[in-house]
N, C-alpha and C positions, 0 to 999 in steps of 0.2 A: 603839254599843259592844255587843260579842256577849258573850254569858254567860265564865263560865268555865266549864271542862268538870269533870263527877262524874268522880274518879280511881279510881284501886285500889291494893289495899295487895296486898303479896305474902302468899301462903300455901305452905306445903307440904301440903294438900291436893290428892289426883291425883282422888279421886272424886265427881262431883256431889252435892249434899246436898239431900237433900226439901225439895220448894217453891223452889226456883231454878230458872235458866234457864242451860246455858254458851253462850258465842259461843266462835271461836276467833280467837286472839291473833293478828295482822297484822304483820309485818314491815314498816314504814312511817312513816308522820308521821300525826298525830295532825290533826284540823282539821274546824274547827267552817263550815258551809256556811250562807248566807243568801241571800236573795231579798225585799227591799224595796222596795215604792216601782217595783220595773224595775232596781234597783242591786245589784249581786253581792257581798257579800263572803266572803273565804273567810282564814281567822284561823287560827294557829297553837294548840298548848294553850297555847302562853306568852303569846297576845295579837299577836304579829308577821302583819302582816300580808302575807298571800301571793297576793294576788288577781292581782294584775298578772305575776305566776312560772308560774301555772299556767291559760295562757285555753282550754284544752279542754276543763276544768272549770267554768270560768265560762261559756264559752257554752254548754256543757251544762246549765246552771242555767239559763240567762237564758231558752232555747230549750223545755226542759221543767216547769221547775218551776212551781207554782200561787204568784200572789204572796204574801207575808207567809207565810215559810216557812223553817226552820233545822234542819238536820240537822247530827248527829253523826257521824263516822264518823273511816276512817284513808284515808289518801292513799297509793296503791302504783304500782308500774312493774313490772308483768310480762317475765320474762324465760322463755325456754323451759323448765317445769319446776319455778320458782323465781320469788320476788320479788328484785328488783334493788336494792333498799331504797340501795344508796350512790349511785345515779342520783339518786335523789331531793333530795341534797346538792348536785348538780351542777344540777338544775333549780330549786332556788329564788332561785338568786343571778343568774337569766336574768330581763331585761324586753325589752319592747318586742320588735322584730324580730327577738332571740336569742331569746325567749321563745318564741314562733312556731314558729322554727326548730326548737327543741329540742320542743315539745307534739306535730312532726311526726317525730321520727327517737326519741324516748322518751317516748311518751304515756304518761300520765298515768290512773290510775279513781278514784275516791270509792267507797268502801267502805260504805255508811251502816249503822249498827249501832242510829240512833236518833233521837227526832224529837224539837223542843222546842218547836217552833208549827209548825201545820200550817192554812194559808187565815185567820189572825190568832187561833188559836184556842192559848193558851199549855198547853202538855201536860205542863209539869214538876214538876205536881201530880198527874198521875194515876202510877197503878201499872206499873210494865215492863210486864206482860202487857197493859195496855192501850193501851201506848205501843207496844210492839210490834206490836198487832193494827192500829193508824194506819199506822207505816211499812208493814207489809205492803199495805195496802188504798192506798196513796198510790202503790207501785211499780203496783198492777196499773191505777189508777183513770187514771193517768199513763201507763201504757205505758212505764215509764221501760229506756233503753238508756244505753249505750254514751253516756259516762263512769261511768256509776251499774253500781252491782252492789250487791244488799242482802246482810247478811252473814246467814252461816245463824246460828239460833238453835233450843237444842234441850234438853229436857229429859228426854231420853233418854240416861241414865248411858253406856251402852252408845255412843252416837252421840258425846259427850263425851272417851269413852275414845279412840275413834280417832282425833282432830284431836292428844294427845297424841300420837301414834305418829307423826306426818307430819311429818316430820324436813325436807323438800328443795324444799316449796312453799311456803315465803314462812309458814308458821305457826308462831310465836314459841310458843305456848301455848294456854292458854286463860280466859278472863274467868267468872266465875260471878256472878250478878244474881239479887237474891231478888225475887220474882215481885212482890211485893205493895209494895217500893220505891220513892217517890218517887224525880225527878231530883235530884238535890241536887248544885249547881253548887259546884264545888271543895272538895267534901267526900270524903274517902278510903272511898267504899262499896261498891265491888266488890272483888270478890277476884281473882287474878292467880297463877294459878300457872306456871313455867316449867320443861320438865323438862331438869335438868342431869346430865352427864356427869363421874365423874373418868376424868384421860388423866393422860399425861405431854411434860413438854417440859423443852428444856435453857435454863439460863441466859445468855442471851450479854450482857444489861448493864441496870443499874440505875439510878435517879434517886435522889438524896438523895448519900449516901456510900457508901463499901466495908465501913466500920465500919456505920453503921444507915441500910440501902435501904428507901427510902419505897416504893418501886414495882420490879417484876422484868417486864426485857423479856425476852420467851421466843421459841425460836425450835426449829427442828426441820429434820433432815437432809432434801434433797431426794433427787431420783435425778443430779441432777449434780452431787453433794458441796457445793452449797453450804448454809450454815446460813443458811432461808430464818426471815426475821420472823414468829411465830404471832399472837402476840398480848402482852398485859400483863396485869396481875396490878392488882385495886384496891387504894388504898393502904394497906400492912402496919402489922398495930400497931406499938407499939414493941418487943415482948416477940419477936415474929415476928424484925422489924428483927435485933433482939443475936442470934438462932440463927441468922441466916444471915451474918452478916457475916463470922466465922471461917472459913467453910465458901467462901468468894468470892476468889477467886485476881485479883491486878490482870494486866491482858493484857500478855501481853511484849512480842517484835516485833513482831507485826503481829494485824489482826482481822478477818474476812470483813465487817465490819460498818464499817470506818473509813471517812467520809466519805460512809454512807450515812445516809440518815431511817428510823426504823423507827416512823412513828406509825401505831396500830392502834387501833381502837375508834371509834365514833362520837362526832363533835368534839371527838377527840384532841386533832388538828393537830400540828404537830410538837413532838416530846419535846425539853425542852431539857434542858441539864444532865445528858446520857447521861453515865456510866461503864462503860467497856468493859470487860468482864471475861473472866476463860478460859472460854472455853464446855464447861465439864466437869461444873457438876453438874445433875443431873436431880433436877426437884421433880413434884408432884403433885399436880393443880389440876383445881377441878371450874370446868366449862364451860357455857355453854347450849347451845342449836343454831343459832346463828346466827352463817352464815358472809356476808361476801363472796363478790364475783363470784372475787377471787383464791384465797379458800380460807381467809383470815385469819379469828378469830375477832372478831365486831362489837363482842362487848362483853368489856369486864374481865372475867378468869376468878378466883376466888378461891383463895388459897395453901389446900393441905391440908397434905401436909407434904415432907419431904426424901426422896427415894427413893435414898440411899447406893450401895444395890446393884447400882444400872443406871449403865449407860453411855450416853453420846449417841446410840451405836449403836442402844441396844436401843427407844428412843423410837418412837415413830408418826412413819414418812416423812412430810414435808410434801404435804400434798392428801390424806390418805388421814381416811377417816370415824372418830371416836372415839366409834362406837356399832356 
């Protein structure tokens, strides 16, 4: 049984703070790496295990690593430019000779951000900086390649500042870790900042009712007139709820959306209980920067408020950047 993993809590903090360390934030799955005994396992944060989903990572474990050995890190799939992050949905659910398949047509890296034993030597008592100073001295002592990448780590504000600006390479954010911190397995000790965008998008339908909508699916004009799915909204109070309800038109004849799925976000899965509505009003929602390979936004955006004054027209074309 593999630890659970030290989490982090969100901040609106953009600047590093004396005596920390930032990483930057990975667009990916989260997963805890081992080597015991000659046996691989490689663990989700929630405990699921994924060792058999990803064997380019386990034989890169099995092939490089020093036995009695557990590393931290995120699980990514590079795409030109960019991390792939919804590939990685499509590869855990593969075993055996789909498994295979797919390690060779969407490979797979280990991201390691951090060590928890290294050669049976348990590190979750020592301080980052010196847990740090082990992963670094394990990549070189190792030679380690290809599935492994060590993630940078930096205490240079300045150095910090630019993984925020890096909008299109798979960097969600960034992590901050104070220097002199033990591991503490499933404890909320890092910090986590993500820097969000307001845009705008139009309404085309909601879950719950027309009177008080739990959630608003959002969508946005393309260049071939259709009103293309952006994203959803996490779920609204109830005070939100009554302000929009009056303001929400039930769909007449017909809706570019009937008979389609519009699930967005990371294990969405399909939205059920849609209600269609007139795609007329535009709201205004702040965003992270993570997109899909399509364009859609990864995660729930949150409601800011009603923008009256626009029309669907005047919205951000679908595919275009809201920064």
């Amino acid at each position: 049984m593999l630890p659970e993993p030290m989490l982090t809590s969100p901040t609106l903090r953009t600047w590093l703070p004396p005596g920390w360390a930032g990483e930057p934030k990975w667009d990916g799955f989260r997963a805890l790496l081992s080597l015991d005994g000659k046996v691989v396992q490689l663990s989700s944060r929630h405990g699921t295990d994924m060792t058999a989903a990803f064997p380019e990572i386990t034989g890169g474990a099995a092939a490089q690593l020093a036995d009695a050995t557990l590393l931290d890190g995120e699980l990514v799939i590079r795409d030109p430019g960019q991390l792939a992050s919804e590939s990685l949905h499509h590869r855990v659910r593969h075993r055996g000779a789909d498994a295979v398949r797919a390690a060779r047509q969407m490979p797979t890296h280990f991201v390691a951000f951090d060590v928890l034993r290294t050669t049976g030597t348990v590190t979750t008592g020592w301080s980052y900086q010196r847990r740090r100073a082990a992963l670094e001295s394990l990549f070189t002592a190792r030679r380690l390649r290809a599935p492994f990448t060590l993630c940078p780590s930096a205490t240079d504000p300045d150095q910090v500042a630019q993984w925020l600006t890096r909008r299109q390479n798979g960097i969600e954010g960034v992590v901050y870790k104070r220097l002199t911190d033990p591991y503490r397995p499933g404890v909320r000790g890092w910090l986590e900042h993500k820097p969000y965008e307001t845009t705008q998008a139009v309404v085309g339908a909601v879950t719950g009712t027309l009177a008080a909508p739990r959630t608003l699916l959002l969508g946005r004009p393309g260049s071939d007139g259709h009103l293309h799915c952006v994203g959803r909204t996490v779920t609204l109070s109830m005070a939100v709820g009554a302000l929009l309800g009056p303001l929400l038109a039930p769909v007449g004849t017909q809706h570019q959306w009937t008979g389609e799925a519009c699930a967005t976000g990371r294990g969405s899965g399909e939205i059920t209980e849609l209600v269609l509505v007139e795609p007329e009003l535009v709201v205004e929602v702040a965003v992270d920067t993570a997109r899909d390979a399509s364009g859609r936004w990864r995660h729930p955006a949150r409601f800011h408020r009603v923008r009256a004054e626009l029309r669907p027209m005047h919205v951000p074309e679908f595919g275009e950047p809201d920064y």
